[in-house]
C-alpha positions in Angstrom: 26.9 3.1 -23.5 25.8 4.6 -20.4 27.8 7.7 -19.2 27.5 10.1 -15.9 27.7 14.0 -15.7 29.2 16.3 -12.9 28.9 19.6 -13.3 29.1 22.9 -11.4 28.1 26.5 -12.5 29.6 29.7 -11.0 29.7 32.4 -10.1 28.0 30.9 -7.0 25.7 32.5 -4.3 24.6 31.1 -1.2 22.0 32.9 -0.3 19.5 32.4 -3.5 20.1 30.1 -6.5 21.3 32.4 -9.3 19.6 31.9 -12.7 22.3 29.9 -14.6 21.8 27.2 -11.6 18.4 27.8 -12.4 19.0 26.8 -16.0 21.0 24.3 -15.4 18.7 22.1 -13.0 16.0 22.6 -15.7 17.7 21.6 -18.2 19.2 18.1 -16.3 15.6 18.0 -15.0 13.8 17.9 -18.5 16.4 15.7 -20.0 15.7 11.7 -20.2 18.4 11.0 -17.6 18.2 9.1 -14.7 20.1 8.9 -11.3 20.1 12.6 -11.1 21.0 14.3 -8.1 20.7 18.4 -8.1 22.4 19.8 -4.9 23.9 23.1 -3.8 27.5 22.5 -4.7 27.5 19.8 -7.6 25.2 17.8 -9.5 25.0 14.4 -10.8 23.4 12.3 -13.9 23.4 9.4 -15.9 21.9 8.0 -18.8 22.4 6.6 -22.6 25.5 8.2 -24.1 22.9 10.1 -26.4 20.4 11.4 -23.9 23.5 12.6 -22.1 25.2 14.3 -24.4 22.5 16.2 -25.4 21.6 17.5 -21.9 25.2 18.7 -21.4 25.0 20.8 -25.1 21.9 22.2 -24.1 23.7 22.8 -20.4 26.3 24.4 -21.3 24.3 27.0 -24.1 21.6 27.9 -22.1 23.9 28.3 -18.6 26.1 30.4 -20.3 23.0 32.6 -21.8 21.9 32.7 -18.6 25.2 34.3 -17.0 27.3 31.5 -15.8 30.8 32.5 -16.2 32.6 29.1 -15.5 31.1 26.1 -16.1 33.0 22.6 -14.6 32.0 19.3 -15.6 33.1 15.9 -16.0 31.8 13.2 -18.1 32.7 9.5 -17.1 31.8 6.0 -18.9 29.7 3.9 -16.5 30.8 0.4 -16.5 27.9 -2.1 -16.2 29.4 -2.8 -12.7 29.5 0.6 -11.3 25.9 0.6 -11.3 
């Protein structure tokens, strides 16, 4: 099963990346996803169910370490036609 992960951190700041966001692109960054989009106001990924679900565990423990105060994210099944 392939799955897909959007996910915001907060609080946000416009003018320089704060560390959680930091985190958070590191940690989506070192995982073995593909398809991964890292932009100001949302990021993307997909990958096997496994290699996903493990980047979002680590994702959520180390934003939250690192000061993130509300975490959004979504986690969809990717049909072999959504591709």
């Amino acid at each position: 099963m392939r799955l897909k992960v959007e996910f915001t951190t907060e609080p946000f700041d416009l003018d320089e990346a704060p560390a959680h966001a930091v985190v958070a692109r590191e940690v989506i960054e070192a995982a073995e996803l593909d398809a991964v989009d890292v932009g100001p106001f949302g990021n993307t990924a997909e990958g096997d169910a496994d290699a996903v679900l493990t980047a979002v565990d680590a994702l959520l423990r180390r934003s939250l370490t690192a000061g993130a105060t509300r975490i959004s994210l979504q986690v969809n099944v990717v049909e072999e036609g959504d591709r």
